[in-house]
C-alpha positions in Angstrom: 98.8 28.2 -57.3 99.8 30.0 -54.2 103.6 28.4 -52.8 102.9 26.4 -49.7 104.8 26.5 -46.5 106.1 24.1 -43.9 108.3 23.5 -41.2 110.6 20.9 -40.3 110.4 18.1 -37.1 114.2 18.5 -37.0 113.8 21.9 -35.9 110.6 20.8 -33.5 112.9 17.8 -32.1 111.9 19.0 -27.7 108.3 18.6 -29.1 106.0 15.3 -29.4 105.2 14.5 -32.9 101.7 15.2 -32.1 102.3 18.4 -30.4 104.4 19.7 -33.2 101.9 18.5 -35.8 99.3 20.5 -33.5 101.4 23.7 -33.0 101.9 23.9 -37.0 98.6 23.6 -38.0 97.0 25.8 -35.2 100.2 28.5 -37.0 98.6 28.0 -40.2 100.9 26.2 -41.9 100.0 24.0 -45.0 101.9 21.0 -44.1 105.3 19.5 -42.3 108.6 18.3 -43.0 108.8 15.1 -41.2 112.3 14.1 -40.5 112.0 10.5 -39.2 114.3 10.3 -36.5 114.1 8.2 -32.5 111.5 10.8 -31.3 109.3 11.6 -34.3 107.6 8.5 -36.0 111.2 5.9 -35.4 112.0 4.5 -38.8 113.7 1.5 -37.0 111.5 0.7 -34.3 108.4 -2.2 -34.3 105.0 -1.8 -35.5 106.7 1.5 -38.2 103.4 0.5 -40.3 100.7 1.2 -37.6 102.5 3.9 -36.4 102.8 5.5 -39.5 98.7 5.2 -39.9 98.2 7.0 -36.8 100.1 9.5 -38.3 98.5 9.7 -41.5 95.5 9.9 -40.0 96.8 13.0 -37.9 97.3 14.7 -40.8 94.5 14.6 -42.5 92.3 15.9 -39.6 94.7 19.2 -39.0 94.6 19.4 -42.9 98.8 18.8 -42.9 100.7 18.0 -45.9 104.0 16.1 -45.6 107.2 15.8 -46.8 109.3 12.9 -45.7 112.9 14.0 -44.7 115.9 11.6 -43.9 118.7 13.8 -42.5 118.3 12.4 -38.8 122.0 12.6 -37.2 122.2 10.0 -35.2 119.2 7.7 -35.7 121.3 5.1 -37.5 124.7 5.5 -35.9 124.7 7.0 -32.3 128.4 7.8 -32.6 128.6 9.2 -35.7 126.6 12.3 -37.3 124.5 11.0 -40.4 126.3 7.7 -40.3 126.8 5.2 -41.8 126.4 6.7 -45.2 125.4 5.3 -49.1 129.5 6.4 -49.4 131.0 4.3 -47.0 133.9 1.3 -47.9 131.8 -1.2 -46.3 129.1 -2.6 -47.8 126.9 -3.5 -45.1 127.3 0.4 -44.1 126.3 1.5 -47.0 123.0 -1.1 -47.3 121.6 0.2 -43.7 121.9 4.0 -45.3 119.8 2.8 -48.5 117.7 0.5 -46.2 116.8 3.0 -44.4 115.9 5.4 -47.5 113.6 2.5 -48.4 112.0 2.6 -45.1 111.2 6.3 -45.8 109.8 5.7 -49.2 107.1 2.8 -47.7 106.5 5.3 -45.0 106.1 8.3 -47.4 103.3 6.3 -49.4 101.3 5.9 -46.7 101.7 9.0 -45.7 100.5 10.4 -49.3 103.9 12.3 -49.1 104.9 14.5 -52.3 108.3 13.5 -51.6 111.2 11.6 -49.8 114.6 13.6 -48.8 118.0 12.1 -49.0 121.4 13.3 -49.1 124.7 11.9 -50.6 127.2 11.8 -47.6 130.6 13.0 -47.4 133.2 11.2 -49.1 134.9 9.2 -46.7 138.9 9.8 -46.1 141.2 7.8 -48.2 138.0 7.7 -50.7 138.6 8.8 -54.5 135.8 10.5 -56.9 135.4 7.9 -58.8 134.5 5.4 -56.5 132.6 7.7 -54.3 130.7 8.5 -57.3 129.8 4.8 -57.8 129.4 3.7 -55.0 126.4 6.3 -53.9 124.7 5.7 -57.9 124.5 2.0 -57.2 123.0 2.4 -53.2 120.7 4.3 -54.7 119.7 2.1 -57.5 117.2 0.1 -55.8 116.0 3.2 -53.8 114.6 4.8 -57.1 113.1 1.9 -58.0 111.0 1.5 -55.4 110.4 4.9 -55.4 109.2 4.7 -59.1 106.9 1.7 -57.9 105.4 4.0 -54.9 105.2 6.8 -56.8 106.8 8.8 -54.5 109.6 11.0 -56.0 113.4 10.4 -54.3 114.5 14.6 -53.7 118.4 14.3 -53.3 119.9 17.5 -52.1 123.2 18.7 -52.5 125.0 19.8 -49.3 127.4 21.7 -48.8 130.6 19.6 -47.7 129.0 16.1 -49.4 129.9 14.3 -52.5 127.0 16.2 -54.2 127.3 19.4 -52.5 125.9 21.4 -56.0 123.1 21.5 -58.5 126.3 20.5 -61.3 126.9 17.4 -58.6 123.2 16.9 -58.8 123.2 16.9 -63.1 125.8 14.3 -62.6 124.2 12.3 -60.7 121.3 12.7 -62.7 123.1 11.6 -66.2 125.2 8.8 -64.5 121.8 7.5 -63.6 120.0 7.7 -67.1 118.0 10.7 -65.9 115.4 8.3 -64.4 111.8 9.7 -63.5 111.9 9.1 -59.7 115.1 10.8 -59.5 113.9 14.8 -58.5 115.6 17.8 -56.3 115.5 19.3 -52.5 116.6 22.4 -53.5 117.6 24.2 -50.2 117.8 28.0 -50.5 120.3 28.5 -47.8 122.7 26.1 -49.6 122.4 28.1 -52.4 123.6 31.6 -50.6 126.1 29.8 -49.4 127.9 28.5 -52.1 126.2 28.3 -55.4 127.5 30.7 -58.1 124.6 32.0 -59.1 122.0 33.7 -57.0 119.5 31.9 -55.2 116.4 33.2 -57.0 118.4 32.1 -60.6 119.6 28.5 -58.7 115.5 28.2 -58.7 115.2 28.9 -62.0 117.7 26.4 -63.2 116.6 24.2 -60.6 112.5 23.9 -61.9 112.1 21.1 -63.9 113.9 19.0 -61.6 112.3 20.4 -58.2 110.2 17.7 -56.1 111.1 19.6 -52.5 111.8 23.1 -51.1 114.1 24.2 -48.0 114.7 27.3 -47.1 116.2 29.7 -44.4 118.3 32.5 -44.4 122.2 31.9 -45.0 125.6 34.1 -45.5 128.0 33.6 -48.5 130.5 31.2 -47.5 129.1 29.7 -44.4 127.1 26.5 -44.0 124.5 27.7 -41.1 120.7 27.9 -41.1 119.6 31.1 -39.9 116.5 32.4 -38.8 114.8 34.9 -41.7 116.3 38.3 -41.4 119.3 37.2 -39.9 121.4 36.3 -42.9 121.8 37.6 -46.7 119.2 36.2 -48.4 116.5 38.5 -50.5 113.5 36.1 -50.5 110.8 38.2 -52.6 113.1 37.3 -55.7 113.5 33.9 -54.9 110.0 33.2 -53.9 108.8 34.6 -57.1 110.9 32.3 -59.5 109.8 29.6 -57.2 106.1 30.2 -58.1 107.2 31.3 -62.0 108.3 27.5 -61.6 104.9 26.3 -61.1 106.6 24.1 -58.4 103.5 22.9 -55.8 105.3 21.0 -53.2 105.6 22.2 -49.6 108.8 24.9 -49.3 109.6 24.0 -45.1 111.7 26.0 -43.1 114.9 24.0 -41.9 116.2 25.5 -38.9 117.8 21.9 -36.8 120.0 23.9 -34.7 116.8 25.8 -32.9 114.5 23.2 -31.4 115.5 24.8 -28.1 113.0 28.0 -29.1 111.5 26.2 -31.8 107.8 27.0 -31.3 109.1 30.5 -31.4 110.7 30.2 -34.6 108.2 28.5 -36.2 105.7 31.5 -34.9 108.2 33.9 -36.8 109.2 32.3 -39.8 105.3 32.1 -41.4 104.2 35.5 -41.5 107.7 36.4 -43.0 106.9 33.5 -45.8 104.0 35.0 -46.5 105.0 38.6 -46.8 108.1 38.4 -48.6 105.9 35.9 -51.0 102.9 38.7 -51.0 105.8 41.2 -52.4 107.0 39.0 -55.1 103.3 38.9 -56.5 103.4 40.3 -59.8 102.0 43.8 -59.1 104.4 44.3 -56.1 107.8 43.7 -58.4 109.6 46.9 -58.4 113.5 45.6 -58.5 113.9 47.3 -56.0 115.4 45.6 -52.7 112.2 44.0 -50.1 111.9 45.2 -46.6 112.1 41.4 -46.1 115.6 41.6 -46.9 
């Protein structure tokens, strides 16, 4: 099947939901990332069920899949960026950050999302492995089994800078846990440029049987920050072809955050380079040689 290609609220965020949800599918994008966050679909504010139906009900007229992302900056904590976190030394912190990841999975099912997004956290200062390590498999205990119940898979990512900031973080995670089937992957491609040691297109090879969501934008070796396509190091033919060798069918959605200010504009951009960098990795277009897309 032919990959399928979204693009994030978080990089929408000067838009109305249904605006956003409007411009993408009149762009011909085949679905969203919906990061749930104060002014897209508020996870904490009344009535989240009937909201959530109007949404739902959005997206089936514009013909919109959805992914259900959680890395809002502020929506829990307004003075601290992605606080509180499941890593935190205070309990109660760390129950808001897994109620809230509980919130996304009830909101995901109605949704008929293919996944939910979550991230570890940063270890907090004065914090050691061990307990970090603990501390973030036993908030998210109760998340994956909900998840299992909802059938909705839980896609942790590793980010650069967390706790789990690698695919071995993620294996870890993964075996600490009993390698349970709700557990999956948000593989984001930038992360990988960044700081992976293997390439990105062999990061989605290793990554496949574990992939339940797709990121990408371009990135430079060494430094965390989502660039627009073409503006980074990234080759995407070769990673878009092990991405469909993977037979993965989720939605791949471009995470740019840091450009809502020309976000419309990006989102124009970042499609038809999608789909000719994906057109070159068909089989009868791999050469080896380098893509103009580079």
């Amino acid at each position: 099947m032919p990959l399928r290609f979204g693009y994030g609220t978080n990089g929408l965020a000067d838009l109305r939901l249904d605006d956003a949800l409007a411009l993408l599918a009149d762009l011909g994008y085949d679905g969203v990332g919906l990061t749930l966050d104060h002014m897209h679909l508020d996870p904490l504010a009344d009535d989240l069920a009937a909201r959530t139906r109007r949404v739902a009900q959005r997206l089936d007229a514009l013909g919109l899949g959805v992914t259900v992302e959680t890395g809002a900056r502020y929506v829990l904590d307004p003075r601290r960026k992605h606080g509180p976190s499941l890593l935190d030394a205070d309990p109660g912190d760390r129950a808001r950050r897994a109620d809230l990841l509980l919130r996304a999975v009830r909101v995901a099912a109605d949704l008929g999302a293919h996944a939910v997004h979550c991230f570890s956290g940063v270890t907090p200062p004065g914090t050691d492995e061990e307990t970090a390590w603990k501390r973030l498999a036993e908030a998210l205990a109760p998340v994956l089994d909900a998840a299992g119940d909802a059938g909705v898979p839980l896609a942790v990512e590793p980010e650069p800078g967390h706790l789990l900031a690698t695919l071995d973080d993620f294996h870890r995670l993964r075996r600490t846990l009993g390698d349970p089937d709700a557990l999956g992957l948000t593989l984001d491609i930038g992360h990988c440029q960044c700081l992976e040691p293997l390439p990105p297109a062999d990061c989605v090879r290793a990554a496949g049987p574990w992939l339940r969501h797709v990121q990408i934008e371009d990135m430079r070796r060494g430094v965390h920050e989502h660039l627009p396509f073409g503006d980074g190091e990234i080759d995407f033919p070769p990673v878009l072809a092990a991405l469909a060798d993977t037979g993965y069918q989720g939605l791949t959605v471009v995470e740019l955050p840091r450009h809502s200010h020309a976000g419309p504009h990006f989102a124009e951009r970042s499609l038809p380079f999608l789909r000719r960098a994906a057109a070159a990795s068909a089989p009868s277009n791999r050469s080896g040689e380098p893509s103009a897309t580079h």
